[in-house]
Structures are given as C-alpha cells and as structure tokens.
C-alpha positions in Angstrom: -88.5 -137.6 -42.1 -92.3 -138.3 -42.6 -94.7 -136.9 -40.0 -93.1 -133.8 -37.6 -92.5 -135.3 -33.8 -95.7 -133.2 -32.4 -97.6 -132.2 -28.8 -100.1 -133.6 -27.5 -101.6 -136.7 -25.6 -100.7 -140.5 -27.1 -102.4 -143.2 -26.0 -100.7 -146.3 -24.6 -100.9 -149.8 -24.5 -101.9 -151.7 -22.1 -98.7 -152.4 -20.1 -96.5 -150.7 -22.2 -94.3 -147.7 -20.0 -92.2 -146.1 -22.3 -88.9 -145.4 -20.9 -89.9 -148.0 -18.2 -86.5 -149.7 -18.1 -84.1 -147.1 -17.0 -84.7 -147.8 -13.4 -82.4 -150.8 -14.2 -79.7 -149.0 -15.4 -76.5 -147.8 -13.3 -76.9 -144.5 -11.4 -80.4 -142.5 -10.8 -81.6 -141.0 -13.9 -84.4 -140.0 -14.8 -86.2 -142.9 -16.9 -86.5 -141.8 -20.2 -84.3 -141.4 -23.5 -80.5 -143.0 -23.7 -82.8 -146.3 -22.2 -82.2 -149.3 -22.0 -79.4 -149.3 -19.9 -76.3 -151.1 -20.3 -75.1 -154.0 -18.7 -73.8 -153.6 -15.1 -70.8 -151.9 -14.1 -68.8 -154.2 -11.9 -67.8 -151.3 -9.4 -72.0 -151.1 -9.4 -73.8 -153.4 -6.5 -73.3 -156.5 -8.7 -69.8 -157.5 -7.7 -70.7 -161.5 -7.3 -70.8 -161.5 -11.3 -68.6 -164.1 -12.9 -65.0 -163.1 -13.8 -65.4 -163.0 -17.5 -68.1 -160.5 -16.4 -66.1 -158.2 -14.7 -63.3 -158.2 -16.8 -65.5 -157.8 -19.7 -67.4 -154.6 -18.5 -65.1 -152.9 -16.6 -63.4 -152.3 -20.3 -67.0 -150.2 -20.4 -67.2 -148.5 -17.3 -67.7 -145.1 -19.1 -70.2 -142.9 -18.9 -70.9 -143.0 -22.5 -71.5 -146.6 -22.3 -74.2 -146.2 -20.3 -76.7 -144.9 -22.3 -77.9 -146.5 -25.9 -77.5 -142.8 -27.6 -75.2 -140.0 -27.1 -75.8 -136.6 -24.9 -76.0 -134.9 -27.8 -79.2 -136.7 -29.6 -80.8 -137.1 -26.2 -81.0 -134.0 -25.9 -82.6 -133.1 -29.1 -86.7 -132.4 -28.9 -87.6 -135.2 -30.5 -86.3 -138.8 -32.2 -87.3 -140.7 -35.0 -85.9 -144.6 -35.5 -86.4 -146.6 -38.4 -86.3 -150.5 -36.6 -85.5 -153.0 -39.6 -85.9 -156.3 -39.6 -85.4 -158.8 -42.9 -88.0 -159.9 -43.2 -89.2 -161.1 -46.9 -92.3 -158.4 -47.0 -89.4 -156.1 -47.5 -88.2 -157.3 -51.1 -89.6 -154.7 -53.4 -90.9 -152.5 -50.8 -89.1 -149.6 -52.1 -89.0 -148.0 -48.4 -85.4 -147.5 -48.3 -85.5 -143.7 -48.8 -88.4 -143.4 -46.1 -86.1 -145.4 -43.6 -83.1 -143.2 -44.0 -84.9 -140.3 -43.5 -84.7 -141.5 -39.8 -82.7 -140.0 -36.8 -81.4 -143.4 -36.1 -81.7 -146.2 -38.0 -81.4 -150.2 -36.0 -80.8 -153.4 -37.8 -80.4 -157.0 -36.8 -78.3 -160.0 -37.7 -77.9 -160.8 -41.5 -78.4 -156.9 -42.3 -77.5 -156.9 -45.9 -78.1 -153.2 -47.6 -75.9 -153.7 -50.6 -77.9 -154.6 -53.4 -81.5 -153.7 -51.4 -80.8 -150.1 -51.2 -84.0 -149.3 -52.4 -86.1 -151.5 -50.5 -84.3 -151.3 -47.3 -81.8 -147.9 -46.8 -78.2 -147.9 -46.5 -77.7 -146.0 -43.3 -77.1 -147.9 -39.6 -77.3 -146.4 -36.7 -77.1 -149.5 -34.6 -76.3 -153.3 -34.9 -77.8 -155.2 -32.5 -76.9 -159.1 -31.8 -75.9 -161.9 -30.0 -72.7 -163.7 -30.9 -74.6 -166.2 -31.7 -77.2 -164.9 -33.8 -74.3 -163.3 -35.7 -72.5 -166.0 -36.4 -74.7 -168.2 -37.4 -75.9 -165.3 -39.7 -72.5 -165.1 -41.5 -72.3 -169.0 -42.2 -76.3 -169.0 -43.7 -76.1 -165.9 -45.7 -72.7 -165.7 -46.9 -73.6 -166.4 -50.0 -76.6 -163.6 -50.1 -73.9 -161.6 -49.7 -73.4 -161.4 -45.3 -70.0 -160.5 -45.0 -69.5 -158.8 -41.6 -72.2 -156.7 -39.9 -72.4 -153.4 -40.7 -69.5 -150.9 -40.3 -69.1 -147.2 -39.0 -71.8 -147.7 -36.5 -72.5 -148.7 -33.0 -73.2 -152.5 -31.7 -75.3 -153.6 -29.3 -74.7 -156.7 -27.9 -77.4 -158.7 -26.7 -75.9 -160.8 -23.9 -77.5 -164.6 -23.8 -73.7 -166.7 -23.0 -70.6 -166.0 -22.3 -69.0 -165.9 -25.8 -70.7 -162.6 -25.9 -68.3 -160.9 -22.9 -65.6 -162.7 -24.6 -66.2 -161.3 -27.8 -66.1 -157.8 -26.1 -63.4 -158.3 -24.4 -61.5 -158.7 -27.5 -63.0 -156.1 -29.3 -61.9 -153.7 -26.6 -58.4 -154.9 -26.2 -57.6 -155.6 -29.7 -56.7 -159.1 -28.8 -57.9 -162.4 -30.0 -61.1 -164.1 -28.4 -58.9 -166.4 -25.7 -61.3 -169.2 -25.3 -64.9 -170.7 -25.5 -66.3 -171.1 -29.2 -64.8 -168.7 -30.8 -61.0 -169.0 -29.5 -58.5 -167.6 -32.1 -61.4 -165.2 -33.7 -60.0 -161.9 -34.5 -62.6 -159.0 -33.8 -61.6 -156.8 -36.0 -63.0 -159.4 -38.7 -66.8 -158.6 -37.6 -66.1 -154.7 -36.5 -63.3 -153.1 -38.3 -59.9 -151.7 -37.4 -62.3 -149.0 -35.2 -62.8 -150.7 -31.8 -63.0 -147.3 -29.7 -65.4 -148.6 -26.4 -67.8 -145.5 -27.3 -69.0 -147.8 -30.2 -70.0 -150.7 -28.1 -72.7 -151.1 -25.8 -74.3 -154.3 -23.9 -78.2 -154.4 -23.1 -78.7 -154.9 -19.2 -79.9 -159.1 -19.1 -82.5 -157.2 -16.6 -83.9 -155.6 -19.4 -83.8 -158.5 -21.1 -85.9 -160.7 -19.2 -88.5 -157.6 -18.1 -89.0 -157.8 -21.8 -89.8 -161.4 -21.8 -91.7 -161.2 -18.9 -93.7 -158.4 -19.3 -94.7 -158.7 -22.8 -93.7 -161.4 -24.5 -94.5 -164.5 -21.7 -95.0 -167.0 -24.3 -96.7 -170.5 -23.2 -93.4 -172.3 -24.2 -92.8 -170.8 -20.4 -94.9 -173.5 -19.0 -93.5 -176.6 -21.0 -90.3 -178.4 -20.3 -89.0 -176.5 -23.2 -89.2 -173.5 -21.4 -85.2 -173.1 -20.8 -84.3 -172.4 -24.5 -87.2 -169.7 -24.5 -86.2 -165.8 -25.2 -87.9 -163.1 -27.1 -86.1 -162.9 -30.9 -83.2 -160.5 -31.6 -85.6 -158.8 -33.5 -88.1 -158.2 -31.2 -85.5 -157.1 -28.2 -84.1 -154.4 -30.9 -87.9 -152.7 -31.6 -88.7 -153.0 -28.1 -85.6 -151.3 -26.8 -85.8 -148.5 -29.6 -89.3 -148.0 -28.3 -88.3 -147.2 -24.6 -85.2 -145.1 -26.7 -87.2 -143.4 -29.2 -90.7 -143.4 -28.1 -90.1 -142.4 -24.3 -91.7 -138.8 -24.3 -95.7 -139.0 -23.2 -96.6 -135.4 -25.7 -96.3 -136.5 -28.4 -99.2 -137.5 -31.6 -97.0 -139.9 -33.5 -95.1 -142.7 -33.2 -91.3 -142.1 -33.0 -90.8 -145.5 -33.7 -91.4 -147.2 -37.1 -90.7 -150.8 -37.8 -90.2 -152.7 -41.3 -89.3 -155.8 -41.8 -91.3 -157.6 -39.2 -93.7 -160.7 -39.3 -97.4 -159.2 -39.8 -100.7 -161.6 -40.4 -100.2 -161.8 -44.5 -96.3 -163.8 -43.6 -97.4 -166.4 -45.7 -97.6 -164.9 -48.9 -93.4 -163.2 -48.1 -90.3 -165.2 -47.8 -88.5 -165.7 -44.8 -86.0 -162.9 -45.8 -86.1 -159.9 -48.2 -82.5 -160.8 -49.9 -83.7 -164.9 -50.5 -83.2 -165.4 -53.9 -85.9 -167.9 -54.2 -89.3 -168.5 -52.0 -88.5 -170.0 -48.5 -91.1 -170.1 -45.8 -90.8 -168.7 -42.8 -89.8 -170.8 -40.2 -91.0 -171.2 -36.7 -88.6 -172.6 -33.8 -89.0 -173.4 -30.1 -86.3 -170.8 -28.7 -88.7 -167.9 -30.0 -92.2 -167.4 -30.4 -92.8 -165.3 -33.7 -97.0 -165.5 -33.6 -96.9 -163.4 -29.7 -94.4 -161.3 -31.2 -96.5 -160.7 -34.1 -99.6 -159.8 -32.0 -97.3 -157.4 -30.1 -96.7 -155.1 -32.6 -100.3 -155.5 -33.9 -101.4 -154.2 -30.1 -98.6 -151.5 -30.0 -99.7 -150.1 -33.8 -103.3 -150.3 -32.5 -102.5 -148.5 -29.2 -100.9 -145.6 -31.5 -97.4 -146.6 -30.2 -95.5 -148.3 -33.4 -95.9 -147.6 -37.2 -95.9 -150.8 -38.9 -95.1 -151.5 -42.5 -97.8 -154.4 -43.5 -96.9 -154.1 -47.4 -99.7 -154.6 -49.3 -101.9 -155.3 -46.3 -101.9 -151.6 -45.8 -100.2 -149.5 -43.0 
C-alpha cells in the first residue's frame, strides 16, 4: 500500500482542519474519521426542510448512514484512499496497481475501469455524484463504454436539486422516480438489484458550501454569474476523503492520494483518460478548475495530499 501510515507531526495548510466538518453532522461526535456527515435527519433540528426532503432522508435515518465509512474501518489505526479522477494525465499512467493497493478507493462520474485497468484500478470503494453529473455522464460517454456507475459499492450523493432526494427515494423504496426529470426512471438501472440503505449516503449541503467557502471562493462569487457557481464533483470527493482519510494530526504521510486531477502540465493531456482521440480540456462557468488546481498544488506543498503530476514528477 506504498508508504506505512506513521507517527509523528504533519504540517498543515493554511486553513485546512482535517476532520473540520463533523461538527455539522447529526449528534456530538467527536470530529474526526466517518466525516463528512450526512445529510440531515428530519427528526434532527431541521424540521422546516421541504417534504421531498423529509421523506427522502427519513428512508436514511440510520446510524450507519451517518458516517461516510463503517465502525469497523474507522476504527482501524490508520486509512489510505486512493481519490480518482478521469482526467486524461491518466491514459498510460500504469497506476492502477498502486491505486488498488488502497484502503478505500473514490471515483467520480463517468468512472470507466474496464479496459483502463492498468492505468486506473478496478476496485471502488465509493461513487460519488450528483444526479446530474451522472446523467449527463451516461449520455457523453456511452459510447467510451459508461454504462451505469460502478456496482458493489457505496454511493454518495452530492445533493445540488431535488432530483437527487428523488432519485434516493426510489432507490430506497424500490419504486420508480415519481416526478421531476427523471419521472418513470427505474433505479435499479444506475445501482443494481442491491438497494440495501447501508449502501447509500448523502453529503450534508453544509459541508458542501463550507467547502466552497472556505477553500474554493472562486471570483465567479462576485459576478452576476455567481448563482450557477459550486466547487466540481471532483473536487467535493478529494476534499471530503481528506477530512475522511486524512483526519488524524500524527501522522508523516499523506493518507490521501489523488490521480486523475488537473495539475499545471493539463495542456499537454486530454480532457479524459478513456478519449479515444485528443480533446482539450474544457473550462465552464459553474466550476472553476484553475482555484481547484492551485488547491491541491497548496495541499501537496503543505504535506497534506499526494498528487500524481505524470511526467511532471510527483
């Protein structure tokens, strides 16, 4: 699994409190690993949520669903996460043996391993998304070979509209998705026949904006624009697996090692590692890729995150 989890002082960015983001979550924990938390319970002090809310995440008012990882693995000494993205620095990277040797391994939207075993692992640990973001992944990369996200693993939904309680709320009744966008939509198509609630979990919005806020307040904030603005999929996955994996203060290493994300050399990548031809990366309004870029060159700097640059070095 590369490095051993060690002792010892680590330094820490500026900013940065691992674990930081349980204080959000339900009950009075101490912050630290199992963060971030998941989305409210509607017995918790939120009761004027909306009534998709409530009938959404009552179906996950369990005490596993509270935390991102089991008791079991919190309660292990130490946690190593593998954090993949797609992007193109990937294809031909031949890491995919270094990120299986992971404890837990994350992924994010059009996650394709088959084929790119080599270059990016096989193993899941968590799928992360929005409805959204997934569905708009199965209509591009269909043909890359995007079939349905990963199966025999966990999901994490990131919660930016309502289609995403609805979509839950399916999932956990074994019922089709009764209105919105995605009326008639049987969940079983993007999960499998195994909908148990233990394999679902729903990031608190809380953490959500802290995230934006506290470390990735892009300028798009000040401009007109500034209601589509939210920090990538991406970058909401490998900052939560930080606060997850990352949380203990003795430590040497970095717990937490991302592939697959943008780094200064983009250019000379395509947008994804399965593109079967050269496609540049693209930049849109409703994220902002360069600050998220100069995150994880701050957090890599600061000791915090190891981060596969490719041929750039790491």
């Amino acid at each position: 699994m590369g490095e051993p989890c060690a002792k010892g002082w680590a330094p820490q960015a500026p900013g940065l409190r691992p674990g930081g983001c349980c204080a959000m979550g339900r009950g009075r924990g101490t912050p630290g690993r199992g963060a971030p938390p998941a989305a409210p319970s509607p017995n918790s002090p939120s009761r004027g949520c909306p009534p998709v809310l409530k009938a959404s995440l009552s179906l996950l008012n369990t005490s596993a669903s509270g935390l991102l990882v089991d008791s079991r693995q919190a309660a292990a000494p130490c946690v190593r996460c593998a954090v993949v993205g797609n992007g193109g620095i990937l294809n031909g990277s031949r890491v995919g043996a270094a990120i299986d040797a992971h404890h837990l391994v994350f992924r994010v939207n059009g996650a394709i391993t088959a084929g790119f075993e080599g270059d990016v692992g096989n193993r899941t640990s968590f799928y992360v998304f929005s409805t959204n973001a997934m569905v708009n992944a199965l209509g591009s990369y269909a043909a890359d070979g995007f079939k349905h996200p990963p199966r025999s693993t966990r999901y994490v939904f990131l919660p930016d509209h309502d289609r995403d309680y609805l979509l839950l709320r399916a999932a956990l009744t074994r019922q089709r998705v009764d209105r919105g966008r995605d009326k008639g939509v049987w969940p079983q198509d993007f999960f499998g026949e195994d909908l148990r609630a233990d394999k679902f979990r729903m990031l608190h919005p809380d953490f959500i904006r802290y995230l934006r806020n506290r470390f990735l307040r892009s300028d798009i904030l000040a401009t007109p624009l500034w209601p589509l603005y939210r920090p990538s999929t991406g970058a909401v996955m490998l900052l939560a697996a930080i606060h997850t994996c990352d949380e203990r203060a003795q430590r040497r290493v970095p717990q937490v090692s991302a592939f697959g994300f943008m780094t200064p050399g983009y250019r000379a990548y395509s947008d994804h590692y399965f593109d079967r031809r050269h496609k540049e990366v693209q930049f849109f309004v409703n994220h902002d890729l360069k600050l998220e870029m100069q995150l994880w060159q701050r957090l890599q700097r600061s000791g915090l995150l190891r981060l596969y640059t490719g041929t750039e070095g790491t």
